[in-house]
Backbone atoms as SQL, in Angstrom:
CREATE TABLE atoms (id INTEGER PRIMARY KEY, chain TEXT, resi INTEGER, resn TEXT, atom TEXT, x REAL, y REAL, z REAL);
INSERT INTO atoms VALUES
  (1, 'A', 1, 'UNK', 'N', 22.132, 143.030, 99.502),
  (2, 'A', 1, 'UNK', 'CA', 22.730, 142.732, 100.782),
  (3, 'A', 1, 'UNK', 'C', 24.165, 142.199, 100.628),
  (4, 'A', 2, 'UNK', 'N', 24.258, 141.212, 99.688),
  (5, 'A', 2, 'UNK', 'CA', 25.603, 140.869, 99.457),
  (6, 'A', 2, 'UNK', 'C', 26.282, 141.855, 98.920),
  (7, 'A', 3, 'UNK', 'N', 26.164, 142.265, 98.210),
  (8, 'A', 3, 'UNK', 'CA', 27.056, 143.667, 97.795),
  (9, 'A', 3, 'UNK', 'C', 27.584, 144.699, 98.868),
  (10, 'A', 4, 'UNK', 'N', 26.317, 144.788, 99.713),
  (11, 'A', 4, 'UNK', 'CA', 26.874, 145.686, 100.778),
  (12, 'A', 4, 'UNK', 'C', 28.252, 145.247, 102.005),
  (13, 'A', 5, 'UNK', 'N', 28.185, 143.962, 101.943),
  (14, 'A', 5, 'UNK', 'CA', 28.550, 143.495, 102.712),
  (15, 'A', 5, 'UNK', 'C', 29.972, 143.097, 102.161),
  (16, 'A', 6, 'UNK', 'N', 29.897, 142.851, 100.838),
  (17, 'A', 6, 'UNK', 'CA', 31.227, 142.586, 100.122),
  (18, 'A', 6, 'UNK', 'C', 32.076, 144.273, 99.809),
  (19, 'A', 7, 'UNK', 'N', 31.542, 145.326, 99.807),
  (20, 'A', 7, 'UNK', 'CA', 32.094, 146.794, 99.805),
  (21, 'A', 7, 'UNK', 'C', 32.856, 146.603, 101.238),
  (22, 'A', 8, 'UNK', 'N', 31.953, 146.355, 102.648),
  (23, 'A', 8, 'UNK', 'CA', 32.348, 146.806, 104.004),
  (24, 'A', 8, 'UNK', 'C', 33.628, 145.701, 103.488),
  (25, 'A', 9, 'UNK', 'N', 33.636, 144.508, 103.044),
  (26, 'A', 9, 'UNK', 'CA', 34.856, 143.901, 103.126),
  (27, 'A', 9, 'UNK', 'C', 36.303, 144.504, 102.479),
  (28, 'A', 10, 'UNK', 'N', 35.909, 145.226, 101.590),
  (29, 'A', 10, 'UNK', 'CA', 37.015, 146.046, 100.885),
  (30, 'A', 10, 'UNK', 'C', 37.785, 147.219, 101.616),
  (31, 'A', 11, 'UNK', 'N', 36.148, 148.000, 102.102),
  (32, 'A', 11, 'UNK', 'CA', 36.764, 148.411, 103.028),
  (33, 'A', 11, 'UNK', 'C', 37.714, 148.488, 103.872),
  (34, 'A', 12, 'UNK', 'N', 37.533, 147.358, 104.924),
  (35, 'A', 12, 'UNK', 'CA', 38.322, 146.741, 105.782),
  (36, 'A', 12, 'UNK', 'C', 39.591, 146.330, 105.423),
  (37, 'A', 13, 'UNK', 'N', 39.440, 145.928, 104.460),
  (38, 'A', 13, 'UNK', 'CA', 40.864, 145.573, 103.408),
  (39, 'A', 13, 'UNK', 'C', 41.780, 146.612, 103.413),
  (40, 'A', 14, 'UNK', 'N', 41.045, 148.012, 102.755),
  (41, 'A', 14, 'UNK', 'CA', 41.818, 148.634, 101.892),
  (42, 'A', 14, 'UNK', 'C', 42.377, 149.959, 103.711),
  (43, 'A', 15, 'UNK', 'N', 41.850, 149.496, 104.764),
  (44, 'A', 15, 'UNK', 'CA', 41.985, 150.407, 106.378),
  (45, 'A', 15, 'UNK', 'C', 43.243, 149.630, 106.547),
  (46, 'A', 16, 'UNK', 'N', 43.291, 147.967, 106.693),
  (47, 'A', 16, 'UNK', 'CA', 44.423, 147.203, 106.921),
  (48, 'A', 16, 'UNK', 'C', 45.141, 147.464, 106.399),
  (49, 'A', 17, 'UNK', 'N', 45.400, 147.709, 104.802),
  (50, 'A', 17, 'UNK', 'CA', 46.765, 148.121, 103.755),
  (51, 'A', 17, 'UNK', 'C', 47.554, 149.645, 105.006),
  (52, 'A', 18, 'UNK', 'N', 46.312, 150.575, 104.733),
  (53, 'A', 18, 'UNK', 'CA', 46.553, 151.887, 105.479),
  (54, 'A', 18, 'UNK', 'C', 47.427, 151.435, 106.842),
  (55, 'A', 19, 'UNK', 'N', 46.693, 150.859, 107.905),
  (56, 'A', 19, 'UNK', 'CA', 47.192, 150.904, 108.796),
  (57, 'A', 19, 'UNK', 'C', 47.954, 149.985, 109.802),
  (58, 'A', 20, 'UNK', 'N', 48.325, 148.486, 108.577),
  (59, 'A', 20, 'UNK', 'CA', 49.160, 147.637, 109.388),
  (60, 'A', 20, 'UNK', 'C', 50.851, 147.668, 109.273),
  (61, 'A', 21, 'UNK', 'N', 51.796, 147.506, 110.521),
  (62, 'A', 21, 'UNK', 'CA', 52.504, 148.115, 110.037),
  (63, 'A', 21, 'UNK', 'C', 53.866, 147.408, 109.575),
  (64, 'A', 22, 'UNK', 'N', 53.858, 146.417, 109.033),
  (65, 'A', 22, 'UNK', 'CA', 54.936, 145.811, 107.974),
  (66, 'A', 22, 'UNK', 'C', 54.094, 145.166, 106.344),
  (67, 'A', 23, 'UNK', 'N', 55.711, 144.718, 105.689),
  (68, 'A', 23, 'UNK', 'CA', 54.417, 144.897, 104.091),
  (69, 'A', 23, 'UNK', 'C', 53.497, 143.013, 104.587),
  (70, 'A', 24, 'UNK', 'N', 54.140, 142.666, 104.792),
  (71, 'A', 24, 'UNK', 'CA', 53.250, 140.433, 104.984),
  (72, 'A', 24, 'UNK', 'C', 52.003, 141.007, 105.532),
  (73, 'A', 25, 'UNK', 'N', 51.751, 142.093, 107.049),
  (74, 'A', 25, 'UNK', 'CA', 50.764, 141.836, 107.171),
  (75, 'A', 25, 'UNK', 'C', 49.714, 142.663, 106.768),
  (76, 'A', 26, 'UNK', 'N', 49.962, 143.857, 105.596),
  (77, 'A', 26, 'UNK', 'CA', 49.236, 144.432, 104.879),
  (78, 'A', 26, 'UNK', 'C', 48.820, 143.570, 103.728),
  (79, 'A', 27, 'UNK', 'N', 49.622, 142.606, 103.164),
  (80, 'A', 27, 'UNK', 'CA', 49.336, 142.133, 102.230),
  (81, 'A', 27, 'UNK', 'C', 48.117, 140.685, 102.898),
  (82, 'A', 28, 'UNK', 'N', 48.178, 140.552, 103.666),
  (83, 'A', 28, 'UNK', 'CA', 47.488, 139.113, 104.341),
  (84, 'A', 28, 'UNK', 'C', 46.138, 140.342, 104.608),
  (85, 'A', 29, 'UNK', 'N', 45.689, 141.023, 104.896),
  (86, 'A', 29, 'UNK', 'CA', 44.861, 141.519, 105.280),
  (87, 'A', 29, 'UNK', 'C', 44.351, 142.454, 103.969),
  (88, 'A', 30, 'UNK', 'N', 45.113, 142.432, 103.263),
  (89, 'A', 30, 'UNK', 'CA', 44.284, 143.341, 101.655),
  (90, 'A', 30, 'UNK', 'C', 43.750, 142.063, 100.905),
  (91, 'A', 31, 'UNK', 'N', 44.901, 141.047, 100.755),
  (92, 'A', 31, 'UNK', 'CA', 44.437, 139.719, 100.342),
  (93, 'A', 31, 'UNK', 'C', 43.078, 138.791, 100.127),
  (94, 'A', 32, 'UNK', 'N', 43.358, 138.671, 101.702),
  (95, 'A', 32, 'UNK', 'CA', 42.207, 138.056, 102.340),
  (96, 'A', 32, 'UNK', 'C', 40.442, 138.722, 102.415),
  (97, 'A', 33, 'UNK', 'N', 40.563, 139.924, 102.813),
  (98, 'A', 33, 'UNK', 'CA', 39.769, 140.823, 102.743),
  (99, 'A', 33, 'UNK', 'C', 38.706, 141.176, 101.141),
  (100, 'A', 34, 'UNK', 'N', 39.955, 141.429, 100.217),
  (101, 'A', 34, 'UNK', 'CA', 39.736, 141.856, 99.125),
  (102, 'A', 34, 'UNK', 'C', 38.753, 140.387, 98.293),
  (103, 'A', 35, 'UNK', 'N', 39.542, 139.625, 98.279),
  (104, 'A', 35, 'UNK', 'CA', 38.891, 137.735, 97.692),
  (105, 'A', 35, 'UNK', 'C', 37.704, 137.598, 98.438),
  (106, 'A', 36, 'UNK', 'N', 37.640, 137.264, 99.955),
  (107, 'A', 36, 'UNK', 'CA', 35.783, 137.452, 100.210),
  (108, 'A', 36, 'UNK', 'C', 35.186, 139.037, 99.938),
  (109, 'A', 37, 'UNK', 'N', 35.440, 139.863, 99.879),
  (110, 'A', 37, 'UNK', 'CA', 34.892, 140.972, 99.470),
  (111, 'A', 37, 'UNK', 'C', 34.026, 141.171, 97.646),
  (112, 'A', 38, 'UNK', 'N', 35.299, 140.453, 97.309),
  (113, 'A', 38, 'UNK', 'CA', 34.805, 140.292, 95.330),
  (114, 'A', 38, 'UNK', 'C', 33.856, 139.253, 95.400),
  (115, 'A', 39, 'UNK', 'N', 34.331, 138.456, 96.088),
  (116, 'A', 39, 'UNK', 'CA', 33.243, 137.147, 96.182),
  (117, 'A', 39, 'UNK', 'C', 31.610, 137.270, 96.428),
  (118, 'A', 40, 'UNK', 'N', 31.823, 137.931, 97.664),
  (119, 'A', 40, 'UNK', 'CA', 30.390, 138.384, 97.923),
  (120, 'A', 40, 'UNK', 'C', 29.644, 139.680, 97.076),
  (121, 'A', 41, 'UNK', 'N', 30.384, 140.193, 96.230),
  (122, 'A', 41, 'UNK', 'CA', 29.939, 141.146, 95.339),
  (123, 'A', 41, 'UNK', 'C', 29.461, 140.310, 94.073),
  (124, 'A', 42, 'UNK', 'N', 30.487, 139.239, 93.802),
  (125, 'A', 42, 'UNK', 'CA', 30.124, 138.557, 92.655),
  (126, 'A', 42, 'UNK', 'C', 28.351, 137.785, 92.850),
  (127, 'A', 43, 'UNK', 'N', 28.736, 137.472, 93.932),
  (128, 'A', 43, 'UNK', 'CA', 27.205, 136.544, 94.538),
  (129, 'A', 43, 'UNK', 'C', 26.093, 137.711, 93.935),
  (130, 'A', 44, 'UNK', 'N', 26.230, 138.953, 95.157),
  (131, 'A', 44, 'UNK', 'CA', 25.219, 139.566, 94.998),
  (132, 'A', 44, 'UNK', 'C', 24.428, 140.007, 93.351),
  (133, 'A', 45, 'UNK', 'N', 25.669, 140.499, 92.942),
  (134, 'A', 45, 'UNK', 'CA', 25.403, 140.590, 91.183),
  (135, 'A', 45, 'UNK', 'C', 24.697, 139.542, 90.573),
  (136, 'A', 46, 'UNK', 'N', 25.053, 138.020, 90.784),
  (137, 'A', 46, 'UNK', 'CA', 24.616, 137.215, 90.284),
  (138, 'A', 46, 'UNK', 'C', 24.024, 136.582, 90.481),
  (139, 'A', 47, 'UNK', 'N', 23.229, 136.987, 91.522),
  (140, 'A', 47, 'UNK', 'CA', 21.369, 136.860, 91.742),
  (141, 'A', 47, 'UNK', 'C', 20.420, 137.833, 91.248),
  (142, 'A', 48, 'UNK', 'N', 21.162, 139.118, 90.957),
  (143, 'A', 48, 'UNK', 'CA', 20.352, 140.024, 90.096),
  (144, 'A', 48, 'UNK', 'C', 20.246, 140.223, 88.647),
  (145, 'A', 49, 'UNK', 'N', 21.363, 139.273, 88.200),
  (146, 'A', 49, 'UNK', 'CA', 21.600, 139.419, 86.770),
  (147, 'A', 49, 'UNK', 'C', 20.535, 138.736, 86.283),
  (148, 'A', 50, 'UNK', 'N', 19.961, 137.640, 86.693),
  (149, 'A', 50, 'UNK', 'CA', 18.736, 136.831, 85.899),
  (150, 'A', 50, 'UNK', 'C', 19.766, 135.984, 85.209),
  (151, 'A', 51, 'UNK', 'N', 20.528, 136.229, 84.341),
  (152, 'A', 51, 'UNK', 'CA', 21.231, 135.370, 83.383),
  (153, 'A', 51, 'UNK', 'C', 22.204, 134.305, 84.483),
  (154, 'A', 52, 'UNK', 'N', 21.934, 133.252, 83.519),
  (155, 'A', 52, 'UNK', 'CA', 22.771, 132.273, 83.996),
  (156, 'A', 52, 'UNK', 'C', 24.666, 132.202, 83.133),
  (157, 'A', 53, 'UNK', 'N', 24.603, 132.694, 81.922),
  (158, 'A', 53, 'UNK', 'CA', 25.744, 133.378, 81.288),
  (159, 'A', 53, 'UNK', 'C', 26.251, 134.334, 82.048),
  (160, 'A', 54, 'UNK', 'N', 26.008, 135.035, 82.332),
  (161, 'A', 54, 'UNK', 'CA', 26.111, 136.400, 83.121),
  (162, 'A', 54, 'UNK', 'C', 26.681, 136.028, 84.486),
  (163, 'A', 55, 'UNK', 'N', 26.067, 135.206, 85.090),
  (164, 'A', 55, 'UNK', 'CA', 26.841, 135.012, 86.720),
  (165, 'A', 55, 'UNK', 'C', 27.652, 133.874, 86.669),
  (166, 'A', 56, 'UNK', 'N', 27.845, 133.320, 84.947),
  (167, 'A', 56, 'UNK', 'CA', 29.484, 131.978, 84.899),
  (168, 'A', 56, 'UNK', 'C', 30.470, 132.943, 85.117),
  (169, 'A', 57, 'UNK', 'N', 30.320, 133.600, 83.972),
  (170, 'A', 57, 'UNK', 'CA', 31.004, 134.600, 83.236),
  (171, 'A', 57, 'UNK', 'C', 31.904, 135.778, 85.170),
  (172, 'A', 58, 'UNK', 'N', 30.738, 136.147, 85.742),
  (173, 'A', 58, 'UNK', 'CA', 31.456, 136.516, 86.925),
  (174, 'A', 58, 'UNK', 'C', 32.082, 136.016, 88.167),
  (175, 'A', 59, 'UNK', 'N', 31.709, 134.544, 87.960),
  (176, 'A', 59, 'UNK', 'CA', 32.362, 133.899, 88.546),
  (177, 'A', 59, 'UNK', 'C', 33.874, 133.664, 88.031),
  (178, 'A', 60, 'UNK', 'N', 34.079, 133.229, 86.866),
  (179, 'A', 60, 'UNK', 'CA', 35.258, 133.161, 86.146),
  (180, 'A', 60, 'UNK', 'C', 36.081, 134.423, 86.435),
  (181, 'A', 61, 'UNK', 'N', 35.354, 135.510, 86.185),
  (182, 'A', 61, 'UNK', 'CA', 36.184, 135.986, 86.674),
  (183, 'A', 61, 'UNK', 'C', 37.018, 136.504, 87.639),
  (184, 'A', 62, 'UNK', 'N', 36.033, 136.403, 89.267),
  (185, 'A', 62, 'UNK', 'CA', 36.467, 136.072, 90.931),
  (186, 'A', 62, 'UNK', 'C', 37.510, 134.990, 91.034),
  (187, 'A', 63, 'UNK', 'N', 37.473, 133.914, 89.818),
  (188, 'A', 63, 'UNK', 'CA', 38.790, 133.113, 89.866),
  (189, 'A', 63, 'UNK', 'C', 39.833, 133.071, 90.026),
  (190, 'A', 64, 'UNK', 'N', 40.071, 134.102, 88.577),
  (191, 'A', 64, 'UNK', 'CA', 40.923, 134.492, 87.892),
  (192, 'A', 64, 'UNK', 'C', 41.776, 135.547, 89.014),
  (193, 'A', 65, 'UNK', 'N', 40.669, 136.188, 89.508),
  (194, 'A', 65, 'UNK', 'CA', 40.777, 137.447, 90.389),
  (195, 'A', 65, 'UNK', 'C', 41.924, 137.271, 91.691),
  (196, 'A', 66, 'UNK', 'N', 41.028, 135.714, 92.000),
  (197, 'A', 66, 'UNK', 'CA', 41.973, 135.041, 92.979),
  (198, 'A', 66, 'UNK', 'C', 43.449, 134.491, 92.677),
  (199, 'A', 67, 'UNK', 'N', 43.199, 133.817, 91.741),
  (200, 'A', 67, 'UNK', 'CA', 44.887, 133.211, 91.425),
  (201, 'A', 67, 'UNK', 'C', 45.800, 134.194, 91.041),
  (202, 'A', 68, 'UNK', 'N', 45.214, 135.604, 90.650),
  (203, 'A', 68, 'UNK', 'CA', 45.741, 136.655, 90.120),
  (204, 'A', 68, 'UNK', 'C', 46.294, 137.035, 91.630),
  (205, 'A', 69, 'UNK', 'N', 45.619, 137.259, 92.046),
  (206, 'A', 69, 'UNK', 'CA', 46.298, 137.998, 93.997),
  (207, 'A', 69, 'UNK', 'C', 46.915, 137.438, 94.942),
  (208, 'A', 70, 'UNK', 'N', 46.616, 135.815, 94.801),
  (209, 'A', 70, 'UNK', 'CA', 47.455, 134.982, 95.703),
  (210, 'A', 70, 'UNK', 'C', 49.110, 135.013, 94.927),
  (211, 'A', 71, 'UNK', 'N', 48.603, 135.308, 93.789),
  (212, 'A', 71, 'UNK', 'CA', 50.158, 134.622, 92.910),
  (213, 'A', 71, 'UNK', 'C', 51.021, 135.880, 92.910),
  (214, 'A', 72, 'UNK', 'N', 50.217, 137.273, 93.093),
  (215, 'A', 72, 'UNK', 'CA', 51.052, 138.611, 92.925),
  (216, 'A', 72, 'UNK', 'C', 51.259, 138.863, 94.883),
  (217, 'A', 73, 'UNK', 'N', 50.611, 138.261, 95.521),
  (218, 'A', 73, 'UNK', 'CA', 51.060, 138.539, 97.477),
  (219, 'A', 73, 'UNK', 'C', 52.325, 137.583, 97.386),
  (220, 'A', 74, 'UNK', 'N', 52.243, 136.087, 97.176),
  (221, 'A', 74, 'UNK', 'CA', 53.545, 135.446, 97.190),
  (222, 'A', 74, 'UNK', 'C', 54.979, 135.821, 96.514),
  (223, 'A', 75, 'UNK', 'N', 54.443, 136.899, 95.663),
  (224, 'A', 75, 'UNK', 'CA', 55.829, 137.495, 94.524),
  (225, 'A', 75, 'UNK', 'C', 56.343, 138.700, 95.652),
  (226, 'A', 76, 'UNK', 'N', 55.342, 139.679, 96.153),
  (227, 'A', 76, 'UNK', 'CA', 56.105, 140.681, 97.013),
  (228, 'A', 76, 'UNK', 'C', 56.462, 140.173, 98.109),
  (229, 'A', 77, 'UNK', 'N', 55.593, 138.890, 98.934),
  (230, 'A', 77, 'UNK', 'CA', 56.238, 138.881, 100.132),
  (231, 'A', 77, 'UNK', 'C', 57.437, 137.981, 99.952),
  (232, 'A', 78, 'UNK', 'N', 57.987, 137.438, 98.913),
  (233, 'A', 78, 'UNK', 'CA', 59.335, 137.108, 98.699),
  (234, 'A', 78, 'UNK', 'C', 59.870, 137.507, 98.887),
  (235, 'A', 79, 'UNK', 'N', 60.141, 139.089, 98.309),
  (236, 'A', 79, 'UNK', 'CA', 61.369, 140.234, 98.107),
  (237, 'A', 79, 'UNK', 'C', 61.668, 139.783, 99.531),
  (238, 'A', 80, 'UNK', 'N', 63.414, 139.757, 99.474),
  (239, 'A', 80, 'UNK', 'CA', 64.119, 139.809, 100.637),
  (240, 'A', 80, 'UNK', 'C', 64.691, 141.260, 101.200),
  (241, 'A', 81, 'UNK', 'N', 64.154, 142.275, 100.445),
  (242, 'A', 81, 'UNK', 'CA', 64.757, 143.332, 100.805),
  (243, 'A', 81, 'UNK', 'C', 63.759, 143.958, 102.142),
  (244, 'A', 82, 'UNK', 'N', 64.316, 144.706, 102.931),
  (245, 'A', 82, 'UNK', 'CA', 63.774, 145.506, 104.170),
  (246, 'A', 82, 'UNK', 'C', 62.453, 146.157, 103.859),
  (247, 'A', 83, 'UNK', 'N', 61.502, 146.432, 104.734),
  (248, 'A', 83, 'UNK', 'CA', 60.500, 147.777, 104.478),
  (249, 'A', 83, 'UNK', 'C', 60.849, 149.127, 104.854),
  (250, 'A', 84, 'UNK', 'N', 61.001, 149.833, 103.946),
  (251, 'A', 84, 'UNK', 'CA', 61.711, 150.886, 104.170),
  (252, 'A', 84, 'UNK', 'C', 60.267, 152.363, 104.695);
C-alpha cells in the first residue's frame, strides 16, 4: 500500500515538472512530491524487508536523498538568469 501510494506521489511530481509553467514552481512541486513519494516507498519496503539492517540502511538513504534535492533545488533556483 505504501509503495503504491509513494509511485502515485512521483507521479504527480514528475506531471508538475511537465506541466508547471516557470522553473521555482516545477522545482517546488518535483521536490516536494518526489521526498514524500521516496519516503513512503522507503516505509513500504521496510516493512517487507523483515531485516532491521535492511530498513536503517533505506532509511539512510531517503536522507541522503533529501539533503541531496533540497541542496540541488536551492542551487537552480538561484540562477539569476531568465527561463528561456
Amino acid at each position: 500500500m505504501f509503495v503504491t501510494v509513494g509511485v502515485a506521489f512521483f507521479t504527480v511530481g514528475t506531471v508538475g515538472l511537465i506541466r508547471l509553467p516557470d522553473r521555482r514552481s516545477r522545482l517546488h512541486a518535483l521536490t516536494k512530491a518526489d521526498n514524500l513519494g521516496l519516503g513512503l516507498v522507503v516505509l513500504g519496503l521496510a516493512l517487507v524487508s523483515g531485516s532491521v539492517a535492511s530498513a536503517l540502511l533505506m532509511v539512510a538513504v531517503w536522507i541522503l536523498a533529501l539533503g541531496a534535492s533540497a541542496t540541488t533545488a536551492a542551487l537552480l533556483a538561484s540562477d539569476r538568469t531568465e527561463d528561456r
